[in-house]
C-alpha positions in Angstrom: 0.0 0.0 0.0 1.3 3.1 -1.1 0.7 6.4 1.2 1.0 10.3 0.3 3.6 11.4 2.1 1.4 14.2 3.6 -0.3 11.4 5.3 2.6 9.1 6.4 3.9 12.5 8.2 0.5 12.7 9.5 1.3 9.2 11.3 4.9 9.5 12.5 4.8 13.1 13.7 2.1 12.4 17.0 4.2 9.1 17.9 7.1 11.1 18.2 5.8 14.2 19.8 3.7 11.9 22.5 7.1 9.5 23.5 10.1 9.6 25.5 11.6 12.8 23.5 9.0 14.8 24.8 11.0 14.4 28.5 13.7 15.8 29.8 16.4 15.7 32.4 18.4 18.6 33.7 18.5 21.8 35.9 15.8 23.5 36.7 16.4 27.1 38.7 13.9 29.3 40.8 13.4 32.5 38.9 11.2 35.6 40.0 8.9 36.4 37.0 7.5 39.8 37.5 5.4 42.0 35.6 5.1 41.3 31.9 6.9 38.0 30.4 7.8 37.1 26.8 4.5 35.4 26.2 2.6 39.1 26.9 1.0 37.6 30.0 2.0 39.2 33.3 3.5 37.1 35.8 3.0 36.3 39.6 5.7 34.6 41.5 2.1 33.0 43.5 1.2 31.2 40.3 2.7 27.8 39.3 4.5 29.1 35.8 7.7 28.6 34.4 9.6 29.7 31.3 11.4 27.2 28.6 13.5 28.1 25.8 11.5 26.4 23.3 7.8 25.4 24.0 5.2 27.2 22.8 3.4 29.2 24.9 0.3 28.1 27.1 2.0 24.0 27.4 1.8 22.6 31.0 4.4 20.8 32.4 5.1 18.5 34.7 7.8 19.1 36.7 9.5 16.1 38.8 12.2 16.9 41.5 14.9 14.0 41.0 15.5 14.2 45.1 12.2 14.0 46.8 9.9 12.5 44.1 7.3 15.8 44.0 5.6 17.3 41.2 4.1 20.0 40.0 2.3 21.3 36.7 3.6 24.8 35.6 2.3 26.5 32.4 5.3 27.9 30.0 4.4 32.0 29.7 8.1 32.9 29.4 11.4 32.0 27.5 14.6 30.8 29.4 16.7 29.9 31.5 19.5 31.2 29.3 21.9 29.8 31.5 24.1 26.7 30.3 23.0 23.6 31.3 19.1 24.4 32.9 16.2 23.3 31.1 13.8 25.6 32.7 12.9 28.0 35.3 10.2 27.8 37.5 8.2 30.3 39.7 9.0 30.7 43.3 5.2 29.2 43.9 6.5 25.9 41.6 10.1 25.2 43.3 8.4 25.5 46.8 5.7 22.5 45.8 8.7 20.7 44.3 10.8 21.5 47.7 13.6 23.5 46.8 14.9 26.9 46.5 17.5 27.9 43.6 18.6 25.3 41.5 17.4 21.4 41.6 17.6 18.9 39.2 14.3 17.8 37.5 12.9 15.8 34.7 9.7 17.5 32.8 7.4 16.3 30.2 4.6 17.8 28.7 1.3 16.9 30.0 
């Protein structure tokens, strides 16, 4: 059977956005967003939020600290960490669920 290739993309592109690629392992830092952020939205260091080089805007994320086992969900509203070796930065509200202040490391997938 012989498939468009518009269609074939069609199949290969959610298996590989929805496995294993779609989580990773690395730094994650405490950051204070304030005021507005690169996504327009205006930041709370109260809300569970977090910034990413790369996602688009609006994706939730679940954040897992690698020492304690606890989790959180943050939504992506800025860009960052631009720091070498951190994968993202989380709101003061987010690193106290996940227990830890300044820098941790994590693993985070997209929900």
């Amino acid at each position: 059977m012989h498939l468009p290739r518009l269609a074939l993309a069609a199949l290969i592109i959610p298996c590989a956005l929805a496995g294993p690629a779609s989580a990773e392992t690395g730094i994650a830092s405490q950051y204070s967003a304030t005021g507005q952020t690169a996504s327009g939205r205006s930041a709370r260091p109260s809300e569970f939020v977090a910034a990413h080089r790369h996602l688009p805007f609006g994706t939730r994320v679940r954040v897992e600290n690698l020492a304690n086992g606890r989790t959180a969900v943050v939504t992506i509203i800025d860009r960052g960490p631009f720091v070498r070796g951190r994968i993202i930065d989380v709101s003061p509200a987010a690193a106290r669920a996940l227990g830890f202040s300044g820098l941790q490391r994590v693993r985070i997938g997209v929900e």
